[in-house]
C-alpha positions as CSV (number, residue, x, y, z in Angstrom):
1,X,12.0,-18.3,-11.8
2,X,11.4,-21.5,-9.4
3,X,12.3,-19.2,-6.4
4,X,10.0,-16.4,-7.4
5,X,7.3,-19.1,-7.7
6,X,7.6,-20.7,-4.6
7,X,8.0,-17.4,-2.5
8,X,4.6,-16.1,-4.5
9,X,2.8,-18.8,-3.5
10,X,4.0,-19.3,0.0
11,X,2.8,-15.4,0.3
12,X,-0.3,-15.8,-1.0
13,X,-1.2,-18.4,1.0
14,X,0.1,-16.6,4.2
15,X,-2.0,-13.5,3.4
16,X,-5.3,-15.3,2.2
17,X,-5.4,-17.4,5.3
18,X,-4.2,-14.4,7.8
19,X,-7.5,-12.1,5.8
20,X,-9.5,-15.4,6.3
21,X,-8.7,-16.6,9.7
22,X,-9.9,-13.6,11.8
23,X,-9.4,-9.8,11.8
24,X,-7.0,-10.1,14.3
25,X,-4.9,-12.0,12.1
26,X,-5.7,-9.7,9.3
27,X,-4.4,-6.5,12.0
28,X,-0.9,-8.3,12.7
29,X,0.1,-9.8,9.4
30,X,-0.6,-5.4,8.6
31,X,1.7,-4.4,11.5
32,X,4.5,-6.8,10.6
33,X,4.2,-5.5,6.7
34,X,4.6,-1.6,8.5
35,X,7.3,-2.9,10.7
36,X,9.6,-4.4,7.4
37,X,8.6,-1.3,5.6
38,X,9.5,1.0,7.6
39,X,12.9,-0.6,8.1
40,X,13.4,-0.9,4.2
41,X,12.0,2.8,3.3
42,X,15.1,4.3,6.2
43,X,17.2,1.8,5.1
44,X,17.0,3.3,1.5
45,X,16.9,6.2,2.6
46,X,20.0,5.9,5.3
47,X,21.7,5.0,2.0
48,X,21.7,9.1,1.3
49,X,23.2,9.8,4.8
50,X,20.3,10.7,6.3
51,X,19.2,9.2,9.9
52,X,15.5,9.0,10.6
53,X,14.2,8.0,13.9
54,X,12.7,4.7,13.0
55,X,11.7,3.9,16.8
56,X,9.1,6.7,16.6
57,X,7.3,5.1,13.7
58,X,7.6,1.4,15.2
59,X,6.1,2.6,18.1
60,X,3.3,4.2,16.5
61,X,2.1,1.5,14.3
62,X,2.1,-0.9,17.4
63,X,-0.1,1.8,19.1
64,X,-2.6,2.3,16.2
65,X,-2.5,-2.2,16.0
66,X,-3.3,-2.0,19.8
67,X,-5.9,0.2,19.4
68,X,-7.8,-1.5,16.6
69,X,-7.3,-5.0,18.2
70,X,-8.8,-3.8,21.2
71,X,-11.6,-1.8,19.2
72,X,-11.2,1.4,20.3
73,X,-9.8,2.6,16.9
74,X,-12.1,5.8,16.7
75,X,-11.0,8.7,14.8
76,X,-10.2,11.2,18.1
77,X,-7.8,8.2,19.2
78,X,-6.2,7.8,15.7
79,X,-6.1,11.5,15.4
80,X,-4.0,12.0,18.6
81,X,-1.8,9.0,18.3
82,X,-1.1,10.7,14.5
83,X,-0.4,13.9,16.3
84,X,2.4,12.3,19.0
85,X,3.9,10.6,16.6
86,X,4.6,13.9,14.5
87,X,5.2,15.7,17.9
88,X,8.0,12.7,19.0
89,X,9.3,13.0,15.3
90,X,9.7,17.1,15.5
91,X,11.1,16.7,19.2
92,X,13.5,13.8,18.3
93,X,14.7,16.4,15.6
94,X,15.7,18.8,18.1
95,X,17.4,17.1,21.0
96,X,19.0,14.4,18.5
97,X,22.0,16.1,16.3
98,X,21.4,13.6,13.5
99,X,18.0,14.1,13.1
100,X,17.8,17.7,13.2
101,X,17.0,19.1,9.4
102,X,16.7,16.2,6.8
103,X,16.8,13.5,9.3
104,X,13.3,14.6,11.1
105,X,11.9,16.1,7.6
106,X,12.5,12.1,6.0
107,X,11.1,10.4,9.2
108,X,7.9,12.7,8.7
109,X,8.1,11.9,5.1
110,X,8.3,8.0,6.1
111,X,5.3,8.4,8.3
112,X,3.2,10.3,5.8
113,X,4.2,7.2,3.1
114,X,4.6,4.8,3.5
115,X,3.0,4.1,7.2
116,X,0.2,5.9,6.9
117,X,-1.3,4.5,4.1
118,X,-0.8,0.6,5.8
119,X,-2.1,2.4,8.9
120,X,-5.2,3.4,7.1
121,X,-5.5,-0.4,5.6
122,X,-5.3,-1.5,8.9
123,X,-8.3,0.1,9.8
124,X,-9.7,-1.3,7.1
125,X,-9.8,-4.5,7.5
126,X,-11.4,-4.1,11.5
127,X,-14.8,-2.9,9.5
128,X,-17.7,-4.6,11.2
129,X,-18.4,-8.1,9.8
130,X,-17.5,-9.0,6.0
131,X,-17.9,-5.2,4.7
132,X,-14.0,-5.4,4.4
133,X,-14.6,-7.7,1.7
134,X,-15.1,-5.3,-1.3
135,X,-12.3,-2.8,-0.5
136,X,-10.2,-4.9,-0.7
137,X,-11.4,-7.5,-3.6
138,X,-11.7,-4.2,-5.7
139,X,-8.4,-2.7,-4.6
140,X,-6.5,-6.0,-4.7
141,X,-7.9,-7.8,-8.2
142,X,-8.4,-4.3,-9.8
143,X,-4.4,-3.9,-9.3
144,X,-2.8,-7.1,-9.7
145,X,-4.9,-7.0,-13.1
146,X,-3.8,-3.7,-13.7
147,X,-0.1,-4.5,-13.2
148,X,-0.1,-7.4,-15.8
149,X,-1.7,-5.9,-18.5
150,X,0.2,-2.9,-17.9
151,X,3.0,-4.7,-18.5
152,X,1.7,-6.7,-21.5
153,X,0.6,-3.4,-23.2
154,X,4.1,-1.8,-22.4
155,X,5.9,-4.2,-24.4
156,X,3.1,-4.8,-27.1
157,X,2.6,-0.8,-27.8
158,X,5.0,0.9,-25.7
159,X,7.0,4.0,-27.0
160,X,6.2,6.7,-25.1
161,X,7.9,6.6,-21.5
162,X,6.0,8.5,-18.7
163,X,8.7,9.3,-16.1
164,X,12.5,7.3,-17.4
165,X,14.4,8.4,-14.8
166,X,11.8,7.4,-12.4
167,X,10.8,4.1,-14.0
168,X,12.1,3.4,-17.2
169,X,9.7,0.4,-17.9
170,X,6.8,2.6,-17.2
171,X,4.8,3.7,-20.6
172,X,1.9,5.5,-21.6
173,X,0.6,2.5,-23.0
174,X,0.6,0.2,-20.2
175,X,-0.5,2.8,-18.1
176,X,-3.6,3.2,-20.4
177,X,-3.5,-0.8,-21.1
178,X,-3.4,-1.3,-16.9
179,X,-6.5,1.1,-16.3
180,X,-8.5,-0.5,-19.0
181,X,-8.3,-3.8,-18.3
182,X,-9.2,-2.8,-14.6
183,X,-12.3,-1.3,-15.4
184,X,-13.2,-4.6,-17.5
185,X,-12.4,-6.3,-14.0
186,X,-15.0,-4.4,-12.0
187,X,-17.2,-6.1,-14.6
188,X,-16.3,-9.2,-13.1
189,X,-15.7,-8.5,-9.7
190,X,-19.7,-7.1,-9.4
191,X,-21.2,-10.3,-10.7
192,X,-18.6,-11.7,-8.1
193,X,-19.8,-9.5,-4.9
194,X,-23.1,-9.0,-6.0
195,X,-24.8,-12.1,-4.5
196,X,-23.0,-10.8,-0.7
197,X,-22.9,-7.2,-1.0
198,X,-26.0,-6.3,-3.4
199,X,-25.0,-2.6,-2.5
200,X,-22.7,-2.6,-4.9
201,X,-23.7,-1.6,-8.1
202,X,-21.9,-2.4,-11.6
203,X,-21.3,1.8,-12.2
204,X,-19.9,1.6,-8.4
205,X,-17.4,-1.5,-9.1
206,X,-16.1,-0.5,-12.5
207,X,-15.4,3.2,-11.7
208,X,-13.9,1.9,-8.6
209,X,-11.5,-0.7,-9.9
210,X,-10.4,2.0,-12.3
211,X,-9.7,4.8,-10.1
212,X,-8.3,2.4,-7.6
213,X,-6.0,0.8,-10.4
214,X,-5.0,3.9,-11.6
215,X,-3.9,5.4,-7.8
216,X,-2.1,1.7,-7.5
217,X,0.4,2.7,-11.2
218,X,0.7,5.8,-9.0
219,X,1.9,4.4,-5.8
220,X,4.3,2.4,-8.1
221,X,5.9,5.2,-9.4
222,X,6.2,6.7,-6.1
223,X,7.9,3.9,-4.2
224,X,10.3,3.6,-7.5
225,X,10.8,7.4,-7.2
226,X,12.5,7.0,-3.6
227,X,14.2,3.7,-4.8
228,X,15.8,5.1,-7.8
229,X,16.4,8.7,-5.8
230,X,18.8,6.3,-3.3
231,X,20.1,4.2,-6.5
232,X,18.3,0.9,-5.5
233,X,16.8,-1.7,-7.5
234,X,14.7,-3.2,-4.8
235,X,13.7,-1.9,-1.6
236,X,15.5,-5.1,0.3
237,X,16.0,-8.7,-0.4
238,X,13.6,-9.9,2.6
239,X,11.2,-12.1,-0.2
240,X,13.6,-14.4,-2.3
241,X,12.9,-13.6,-6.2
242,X,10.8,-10.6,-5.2
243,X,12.7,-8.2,-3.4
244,X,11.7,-6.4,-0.8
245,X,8.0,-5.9,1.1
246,X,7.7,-2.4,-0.2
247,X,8.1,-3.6,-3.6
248,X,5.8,-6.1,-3.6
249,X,2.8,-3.6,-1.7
250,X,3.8,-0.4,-3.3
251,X,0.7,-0.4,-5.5
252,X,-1.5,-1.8,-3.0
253,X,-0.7,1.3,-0.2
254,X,-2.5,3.7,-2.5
255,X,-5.2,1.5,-4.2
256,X,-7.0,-0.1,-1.4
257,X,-7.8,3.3,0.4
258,X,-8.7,4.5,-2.8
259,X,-11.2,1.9,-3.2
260,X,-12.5,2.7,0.0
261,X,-13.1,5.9,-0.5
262,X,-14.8,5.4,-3.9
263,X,-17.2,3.3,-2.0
264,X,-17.4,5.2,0.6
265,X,-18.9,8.5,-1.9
266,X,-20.8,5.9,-3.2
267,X,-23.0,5.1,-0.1
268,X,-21.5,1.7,0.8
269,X,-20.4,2.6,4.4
């Protein structure tokens, strides 16, 4: 327990003052969270005999990081880079032996998830002044709230499981608990946000901070589905008491852009 504390605190204070600092700081503390995911997702997956062609995906993050750090991060630049890394992938497949079948179909399935969701977070956080502030204060608190009470309401009232051989913690309770209590958040975060982002409405933050919360259960599941397909328990041991990267942003890859997109429909960019 002393470990787990001490490596959750040295984390938060390395990502609060990387988001703080500047949002070049913000870019490469996202690169170096694709880079260890990307080795831990093949590595799980090299576990199955299957070879990806991690170099590919490496080299794409890097680009897409160069790209917003020297601000030309439009979406015909993103778009192409997205479409030579699938074209490297495919290509890779068919002069490399290994690759050729599952190898290229798991590196494509690695680059769809989880790099392109950190990719798209990435871009998040070069939005113009402080308007990065919401997505991810929504996404973030939203899901970390989510997770406790999803846990607390799992063991309190938990009967029904939602997926066993997937996650066999994972009830219908918590999940219902997690959302809740999430919505009740966006109550919270609005008075929070509201004195810096009027924009956002109390309707906006609560609906928000549930439908980001509930994506975030989702992206759980689906990083424990590729786990438990490889028969891991954690995706590596990179963060003493807490496993590996992926298992610690897992939620996160698929609430933030949800949040974004919420405010997005909702007028805030």
């Amino acid at each position: 327990m002393k470990t787990r504390v001490i490596s959750a605190v040295v984390m938060l204070v390395l990502v609060f003052g990387c988001f703080l600092i500047s949002p070049y700081t913000r870019t490469l503390l996202l690169l170096a969270i694709c880079i260890m995911s990307i080795w831990e997702t093949c590595r799980v997956i090299k576990a199955k005999d299957v070879s990806t062609a991690p170099a590919v995906l490496y080299v794409y993050s890097a680009a897409v990081c160069a790209l917003i750090l020297f601000k030309k991060a439009d979406e015909v630049y993103l778009t192409a880079l997205f479409f030579l890394a699938v074209f490297a992938i495919t290509f890779a497949g068919i002069i490399k032996k290994e690759l050729r079948g599952p190898g290229a179909l798991a590196t494509l399935a690695v680059l769809a998830y989880p790099v392109f969701p950190i990719v798209l977070i990435m871009r998040l956080t070069a939005l113009p002044g402080n308007t990065w502030i919401p997505v991810f204060a929504i996404g973030c608190v939203s899901t970390w709230i989510c997770d406790s009470f999803a846990l607390f309401g799992g063991k309190r009232f938990g009967k029904r499981h939602i997926v066993p051989e997937v996650s066999p913690h994972k009830t219908l309770a918590g999940f219902i608990c997690g959302a809740i209590s999430a919505a009740v958040a966006g109550v919270g975060l609005y008075f929070a946000l509201r004195g810096s982002f009027p924009a956002v409405t109390l309707p906006c933050c609560v609906i928000t901070a549930f439908l980001a919360s509930s994506f975030g259960q989702v992206g759980d599941l689906a990083a424990s589905l590729i786990k438990r397909m490889s028969g891991f328990k954690d995706y590596s041991h990179l963060i003493p008491g807490h496993g590996g990267v992926m298992d610690r942003v897992d939620s996160l890859l698929f609430s933030v852009p949800a949040a974004y997109f919420c405010l997005y429909i909702a007028g805030l960019y």
